[in-house]
C-alpha positions in Angstrom: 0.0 0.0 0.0 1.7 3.2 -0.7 1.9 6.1 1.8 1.4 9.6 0.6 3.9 12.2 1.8 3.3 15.7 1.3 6.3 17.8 0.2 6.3 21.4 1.5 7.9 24.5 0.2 11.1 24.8 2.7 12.8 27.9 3.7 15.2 28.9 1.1 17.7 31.8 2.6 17.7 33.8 5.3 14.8 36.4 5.9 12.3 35.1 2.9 8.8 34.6 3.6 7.4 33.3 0.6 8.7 32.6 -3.1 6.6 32.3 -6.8 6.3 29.3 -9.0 8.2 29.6 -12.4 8.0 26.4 -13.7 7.2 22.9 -13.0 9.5 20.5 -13.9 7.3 17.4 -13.0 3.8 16.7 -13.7 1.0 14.9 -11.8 1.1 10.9 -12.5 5.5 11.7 -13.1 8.0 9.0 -11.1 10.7 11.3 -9.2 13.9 10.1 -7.1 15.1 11.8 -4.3 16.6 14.8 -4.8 15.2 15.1 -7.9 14.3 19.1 -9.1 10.8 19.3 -9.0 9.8 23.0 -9.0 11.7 26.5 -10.5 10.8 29.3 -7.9 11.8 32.5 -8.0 12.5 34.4 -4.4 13.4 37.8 -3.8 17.0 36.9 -3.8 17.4 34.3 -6.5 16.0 31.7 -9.1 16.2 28.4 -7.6 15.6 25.1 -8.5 13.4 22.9 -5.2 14.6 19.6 -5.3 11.9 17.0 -3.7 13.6 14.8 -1.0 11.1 11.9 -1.5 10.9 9.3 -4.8 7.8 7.8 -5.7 5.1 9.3 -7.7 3.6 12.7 -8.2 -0.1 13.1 -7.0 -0.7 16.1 -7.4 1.0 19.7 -7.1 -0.1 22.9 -5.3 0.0 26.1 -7.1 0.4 27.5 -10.8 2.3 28.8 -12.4 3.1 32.3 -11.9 1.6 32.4 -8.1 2.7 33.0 -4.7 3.4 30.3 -2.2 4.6 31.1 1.7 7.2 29.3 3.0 5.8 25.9 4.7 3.1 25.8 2.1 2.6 22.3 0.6 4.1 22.1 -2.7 3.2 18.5 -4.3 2.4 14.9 -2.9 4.1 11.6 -3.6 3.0 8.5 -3.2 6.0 6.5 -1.7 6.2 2.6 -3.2 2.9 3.4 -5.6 5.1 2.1 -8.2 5.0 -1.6 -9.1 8.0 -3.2 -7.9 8.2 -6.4 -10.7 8.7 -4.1 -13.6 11.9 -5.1 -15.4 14.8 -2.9 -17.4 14.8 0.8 -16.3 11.2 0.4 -15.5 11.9 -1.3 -12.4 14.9 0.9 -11.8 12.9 3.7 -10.9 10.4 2.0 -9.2 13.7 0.7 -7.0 14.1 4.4 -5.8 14.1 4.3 -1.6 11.5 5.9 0.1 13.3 7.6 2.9 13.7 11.8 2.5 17.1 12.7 2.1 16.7 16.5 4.2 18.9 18.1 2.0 16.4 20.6 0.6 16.9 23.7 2.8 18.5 26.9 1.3 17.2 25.7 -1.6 20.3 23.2 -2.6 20.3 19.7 -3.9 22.7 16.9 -3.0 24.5 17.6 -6.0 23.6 13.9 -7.4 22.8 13.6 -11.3 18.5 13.6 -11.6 17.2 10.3 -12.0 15.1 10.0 -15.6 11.4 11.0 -15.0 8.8 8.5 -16.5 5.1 9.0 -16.9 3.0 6.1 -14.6 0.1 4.4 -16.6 -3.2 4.6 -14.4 -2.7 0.7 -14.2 0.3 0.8 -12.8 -0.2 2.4 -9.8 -2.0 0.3 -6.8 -5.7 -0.2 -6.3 -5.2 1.1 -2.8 -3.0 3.9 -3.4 -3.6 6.7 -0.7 -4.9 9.8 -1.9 -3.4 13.0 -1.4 -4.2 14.9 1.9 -4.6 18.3 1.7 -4.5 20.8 4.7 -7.5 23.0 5.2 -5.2 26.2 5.2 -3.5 24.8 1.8 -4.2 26.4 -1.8 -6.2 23.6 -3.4 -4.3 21.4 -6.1 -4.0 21.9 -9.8 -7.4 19.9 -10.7 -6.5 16.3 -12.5 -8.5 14.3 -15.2 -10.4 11.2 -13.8 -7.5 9.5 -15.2 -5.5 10.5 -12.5 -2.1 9.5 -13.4 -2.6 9.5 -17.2 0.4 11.7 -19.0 -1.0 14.6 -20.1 -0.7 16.1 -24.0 2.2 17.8 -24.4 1.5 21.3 -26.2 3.2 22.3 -29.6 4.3 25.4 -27.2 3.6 27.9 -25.0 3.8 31.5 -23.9 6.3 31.2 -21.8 8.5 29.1 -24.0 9.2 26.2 -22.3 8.2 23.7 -24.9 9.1 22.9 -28.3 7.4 24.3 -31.3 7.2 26.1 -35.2 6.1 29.0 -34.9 7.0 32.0 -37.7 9.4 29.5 -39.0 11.5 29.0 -36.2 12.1 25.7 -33.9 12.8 25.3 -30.3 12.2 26.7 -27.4 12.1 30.7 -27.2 15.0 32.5 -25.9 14.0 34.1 -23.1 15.9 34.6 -19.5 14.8 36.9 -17.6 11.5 36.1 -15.4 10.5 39.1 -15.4 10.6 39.2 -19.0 7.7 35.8 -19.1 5.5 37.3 -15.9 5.1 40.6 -18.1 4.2 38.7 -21.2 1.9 36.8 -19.0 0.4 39.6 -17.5 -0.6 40.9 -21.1 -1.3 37.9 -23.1 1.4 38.2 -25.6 2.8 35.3 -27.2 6.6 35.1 -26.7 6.8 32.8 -29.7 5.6 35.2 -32.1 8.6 38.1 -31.6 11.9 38.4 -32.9 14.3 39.0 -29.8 16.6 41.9 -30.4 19.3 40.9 -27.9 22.5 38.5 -28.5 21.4 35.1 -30.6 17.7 36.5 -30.4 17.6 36.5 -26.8 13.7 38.8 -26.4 14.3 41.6 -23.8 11.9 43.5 -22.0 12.0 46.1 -24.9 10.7 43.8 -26.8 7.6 42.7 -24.8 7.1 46.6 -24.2 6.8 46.9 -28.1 4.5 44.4 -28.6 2.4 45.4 -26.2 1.8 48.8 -27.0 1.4 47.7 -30.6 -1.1 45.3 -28.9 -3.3 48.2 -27.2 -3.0 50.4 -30.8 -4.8 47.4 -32.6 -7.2 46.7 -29.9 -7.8 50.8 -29.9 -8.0 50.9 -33.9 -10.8 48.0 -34.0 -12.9 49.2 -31.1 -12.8 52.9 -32.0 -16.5 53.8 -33.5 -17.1 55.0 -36.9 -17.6 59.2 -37.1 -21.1 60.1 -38.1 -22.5 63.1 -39.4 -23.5 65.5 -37.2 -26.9 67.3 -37.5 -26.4 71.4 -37.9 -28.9 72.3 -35.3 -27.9 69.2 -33.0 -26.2 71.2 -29.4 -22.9 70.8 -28.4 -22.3 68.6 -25.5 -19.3 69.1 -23.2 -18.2 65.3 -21.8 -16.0 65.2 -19.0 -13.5 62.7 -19.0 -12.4 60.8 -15.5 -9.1 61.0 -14.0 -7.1 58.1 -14.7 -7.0 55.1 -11.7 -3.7 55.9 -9.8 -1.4 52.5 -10.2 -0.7 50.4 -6.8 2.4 48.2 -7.7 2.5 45.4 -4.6 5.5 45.7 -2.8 6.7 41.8 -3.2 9.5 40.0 -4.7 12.9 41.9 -4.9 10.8 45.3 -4.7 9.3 44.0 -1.1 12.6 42.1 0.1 14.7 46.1 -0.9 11.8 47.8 1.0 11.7 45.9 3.9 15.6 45.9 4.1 16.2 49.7 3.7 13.1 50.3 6.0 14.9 48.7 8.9 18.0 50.0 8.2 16.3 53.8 8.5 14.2 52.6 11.5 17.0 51.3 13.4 20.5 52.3 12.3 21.8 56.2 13.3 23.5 57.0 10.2 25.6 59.9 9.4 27.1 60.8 6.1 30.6 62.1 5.4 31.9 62.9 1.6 35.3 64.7 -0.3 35.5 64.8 -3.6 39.1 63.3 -4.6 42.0 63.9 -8.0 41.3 59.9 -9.4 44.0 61.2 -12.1 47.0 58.9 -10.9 44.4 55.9 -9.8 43.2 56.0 -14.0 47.0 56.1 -14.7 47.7 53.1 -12.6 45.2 51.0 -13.7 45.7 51.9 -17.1 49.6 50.3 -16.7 47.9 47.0 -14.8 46.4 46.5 -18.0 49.2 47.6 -20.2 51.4 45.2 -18.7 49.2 42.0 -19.2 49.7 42.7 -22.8 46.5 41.5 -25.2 46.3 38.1 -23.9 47.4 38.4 -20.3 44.3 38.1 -18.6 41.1 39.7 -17.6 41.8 43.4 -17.3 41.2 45.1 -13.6 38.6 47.3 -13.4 38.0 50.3 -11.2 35.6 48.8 -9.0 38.4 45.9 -8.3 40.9 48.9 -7.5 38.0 50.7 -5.2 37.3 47.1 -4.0 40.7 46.6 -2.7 41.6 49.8 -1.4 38.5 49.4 1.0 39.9 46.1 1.9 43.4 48.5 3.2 40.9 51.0 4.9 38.7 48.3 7.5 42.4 46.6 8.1 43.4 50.1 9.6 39.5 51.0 10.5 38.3 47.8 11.8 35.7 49.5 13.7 33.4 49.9 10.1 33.5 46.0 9.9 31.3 45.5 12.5 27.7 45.0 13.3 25.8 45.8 16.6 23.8 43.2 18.4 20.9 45.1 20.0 19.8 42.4 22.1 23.3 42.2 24.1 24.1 46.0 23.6 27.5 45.1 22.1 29.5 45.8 18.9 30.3 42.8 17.3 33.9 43.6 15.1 33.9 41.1 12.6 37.0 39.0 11.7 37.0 39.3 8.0 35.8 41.4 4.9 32.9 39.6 3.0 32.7 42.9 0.8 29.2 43.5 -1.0 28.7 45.8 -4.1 25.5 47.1 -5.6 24.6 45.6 -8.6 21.1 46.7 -10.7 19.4 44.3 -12.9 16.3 43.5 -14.5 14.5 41.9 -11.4 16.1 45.3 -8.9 18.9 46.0 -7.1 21.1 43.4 -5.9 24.0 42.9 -3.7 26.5 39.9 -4.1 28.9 39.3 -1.5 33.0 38.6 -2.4 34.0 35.9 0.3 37.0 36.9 2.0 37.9 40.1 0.0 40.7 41.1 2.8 42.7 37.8 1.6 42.9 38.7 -2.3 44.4 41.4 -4.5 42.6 43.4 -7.0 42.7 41.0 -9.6 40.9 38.1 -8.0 38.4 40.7 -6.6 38.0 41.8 -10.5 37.3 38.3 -11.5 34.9 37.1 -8.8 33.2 40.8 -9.3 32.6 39.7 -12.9 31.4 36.2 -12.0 29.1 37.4 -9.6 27.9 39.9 -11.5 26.9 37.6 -14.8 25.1 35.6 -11.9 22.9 38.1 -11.3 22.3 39.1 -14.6 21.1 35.7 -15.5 19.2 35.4 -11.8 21.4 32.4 -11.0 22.9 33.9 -7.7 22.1 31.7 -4.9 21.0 33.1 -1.6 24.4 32.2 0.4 26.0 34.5 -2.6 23.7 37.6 -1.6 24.0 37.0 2.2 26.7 37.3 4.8 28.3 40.8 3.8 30.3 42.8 6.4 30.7 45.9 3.6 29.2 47.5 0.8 30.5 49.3 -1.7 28.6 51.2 -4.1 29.1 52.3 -7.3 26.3 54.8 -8.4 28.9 56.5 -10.8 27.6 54.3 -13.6 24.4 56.1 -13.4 26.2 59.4 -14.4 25.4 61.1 -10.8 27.9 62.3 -8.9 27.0 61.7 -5.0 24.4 60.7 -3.0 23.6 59.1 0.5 23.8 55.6 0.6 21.5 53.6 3.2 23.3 51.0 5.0 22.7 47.2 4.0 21.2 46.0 7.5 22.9 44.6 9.2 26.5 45.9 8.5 27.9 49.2 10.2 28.8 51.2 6.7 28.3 51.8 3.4 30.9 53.8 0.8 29.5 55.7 -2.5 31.7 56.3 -5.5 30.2 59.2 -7.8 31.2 59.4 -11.8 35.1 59.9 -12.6 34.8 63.3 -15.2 37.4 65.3 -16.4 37.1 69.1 -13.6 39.0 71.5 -13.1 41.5 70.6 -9.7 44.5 72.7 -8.7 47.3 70.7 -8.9 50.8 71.5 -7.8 49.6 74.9 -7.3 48.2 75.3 -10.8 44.6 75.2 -12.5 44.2 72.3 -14.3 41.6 69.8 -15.4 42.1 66.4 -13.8 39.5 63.2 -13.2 37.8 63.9 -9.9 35.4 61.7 -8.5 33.1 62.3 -5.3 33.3 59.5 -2.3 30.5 59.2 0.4 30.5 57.1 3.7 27.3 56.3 5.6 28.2 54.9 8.7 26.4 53.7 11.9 27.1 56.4 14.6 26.6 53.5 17.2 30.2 51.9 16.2 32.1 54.7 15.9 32.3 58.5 15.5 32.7 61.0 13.3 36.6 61.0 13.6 37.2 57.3 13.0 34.7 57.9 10.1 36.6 60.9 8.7 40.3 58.8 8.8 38.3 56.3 6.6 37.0 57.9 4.1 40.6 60.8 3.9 42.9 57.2 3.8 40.2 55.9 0.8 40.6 59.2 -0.8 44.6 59.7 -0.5 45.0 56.0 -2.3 43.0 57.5 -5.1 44.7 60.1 -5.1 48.1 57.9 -4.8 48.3 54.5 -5.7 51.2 54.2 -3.9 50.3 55.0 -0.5 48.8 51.3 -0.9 52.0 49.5 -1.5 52.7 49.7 2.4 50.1 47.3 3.0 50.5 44.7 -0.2 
């Protein structure tokens, strides 16, 4: 007799409530193994793939896609040894899977161990007195399922989303599309992802691209709906129609949009910050960099970039300013200095601002910092960072200069104890060596928690960041 085991959505980083279904990757009547990826979700801090740490057979599945589950929310049921035990040849293989969990689900990682093949179950080869599936009263109720409860479903030529395999316009395979955001906004609108011609790398459709279509959408529907004109009688009055205000917009605050909100909230509501900036002569740090690079010659490597150099001369700064590596634990009233520098840095993409974390930046040089600041940021371009890559950071720098603005006032990322800003590098003019001259001047901004240190210790920070911009050299004392 087989036992049904519900599978529930488990807690997949630190601080998430709740994540959305993407994509199934099993269907009701579907044999999984332990470990096996069952569901895509994406949280506010990552895409992830939910492996299911029962094998046995799918029942049924909570949730479509595209909606919202909380954290402890059933996600599918399996019915443990529902599969018949004297099939032969890889039949029998999968029905050999053990029905013990494995518990390695949590934070959203597998084992690591290769998926085992998925099958569809024939409705007669599943037990007479297989268990149904119990669902909690407080559960969202299960994707409805044929009378044939375990009969493999058609497969469709394709779909909007572009997860299955069709001809459409001419063209075969699935349809290049990344981004999530990109799919929910198609969604949202009805248009066909199939149907448009990407205009990013290989035909990769971008968010430009759904926007098009979907004002070309609202144009036709206007066009067809729009009445014909009619002649108007001489003598017939004018009448003055007022038209109503437009519906303000409410956007729910979920997702990365909630998860930033909720952070930066608590950092205002709880941190006393203060704010310290000087605008420094970047001239010699260009210079510098622009030899690094010189000297790897065409093929000698990735080149460093100026985040890498900014990046490592922060690293200097908390060695000699330890007190802006810290957090503060409010329950114990203490300062907690931290042993090492997991540096973050601000990175914006398609689904919001994101910050991943270089591991141990204290213990590398500006190169490796360039090269994991590269990885990590392709990561989040593709929404492949993993939560442990967006938690954990000590420091964060940010570098709103790519915007083309020249300061601002960062908010610290809760729970760390500071926060520096670099502005836009532009030509200005400086006086240098007592003359008028234009030079490559960039503004610097520190927010820092008033509760770890003052304004002195905050002021030696941000003048030591500033005179290694200024002079490369000063950081040769401490290489």
């Amino acid at each position: 007799m087989a036992q049904v085991l519900e599978f529930k959505l488990p807690d997949l980083g630190e601080g998430l409530t709740e994540a959305e279904i993407v994509r199934w990757l099993v269907e009701v009547g579907d044999v999984v193994a332990i470990d096996q990826p069952v569901v895509e979700v994406e949280t506010a801090k990552a895409m992830v793939e939910v492996p299911c740490p029962y094998g046995g057979v799918v029942t049924a599945r909570f949730g479509e896609e595209g909606s919202e589950l909380p954290v402890g929310a059933p996600l599918l049921t399996v019915a443990v040894g529902a599969t018949d035990a004297s099939s032969s040849g890889s039949e029998g293989a999968a029905a050999e899977e053990p029905s013990g969990g494995s518990g390695n689900v949590l934070v959203g990682y597998g084992t690591g161990a290769p998926a085992a093949r998925r099958r569809r179950i024939r409705p007669e080869r599943v037990g007479a007195n297989t268990a149904p599936a119990t669902v909690p009263a407080s559960a969202p109720a299960p994707v409805p399922v044929a009378a044939s409860t375990l009969a493999p479903a058609p497969v469709p030529v394709g779909d909007v989303n572009g997860q299955a395999n069709g001809r459409v316009n001419g063209r075969q395979g699935p349809v290049a599309v990344v981004s999530p955001l990109v799919r929910r906004l198609a969604r949202q609108h009805d248009i066909d992802l199939r149907r448009l011609t990407g205009s990013g790398p290989d035909g990769l459709i971008l968010r430009a691209d759904v926007d098009s279509a979907i004002r070309h959408a609202g144009e036709a529907t206007e066009a067809e709906t729009r009445p014909a004109a009619e002649p108007v009688a001489a003598e017939a009055p004018t009448v003055h129609v007022g038209v109503a205000a437009p519906a303000a917009e409410r956007i729910p605050l979920r997702g990365v949009r909630g998860a930033v909100a909720d952070k930066l909230s608590r950092s205002r509501s709880e941190i006393p910050d203060a704010t310290c900036w000087v605008d420094a002569d970047a001239t010699e740090l260009m210079a510098a960099r622009a030899a690094m690079n010189a000297a790897s010659g065409p093929s000698g490597g990735p080149k460093v970039s100026v985040l890498a150099l900014l990046a490592r001369i922060c690293t200097a700064a908390l060695a000699r300013y330890p007190e802006l590596n810290s957090t503060v634990d409010t329950a114990a009233r203490e300062i907690v200095r931290l042993p090492g520098v997991h540096l973050g840095f601000a990175a914006q993409t398609e689904r919001g601002l994101v910050v991943p974390v270089v591991r141990d930046a204290h213990t590398r040089n500006a190169e490796s910092i360039g090269a994991e600041i590269a990885r990590l940021t392709e990561l989040a371009r593709t929404g492949k960072l993993s939560p442990a890559q967006l938690t954990g950071g000590t420091f964060t720098l940010n570098n709103y200069g790519v915007f083309g603005v020249d300061g601002s006032t960062p908010i610290i990322n809760h729970p760390e104890a500071a926060m520096l800003g670099v502005g836009r590098i532009m030509p200005k003019p400086w006086v240098h060596n007592g003359e008028l001259a234009v030079r490559q001047v960039v503004q610097l901004s520190l927010t820092f928690d008033h509760r770890v240190c003052d304004g002195g210790t905050a002021g030696g920070f941000l003048r030591y960041v500033a005179d290694c911009v200024e002079q490369p050299a000063v950081l040769l004392r401490t290489l």
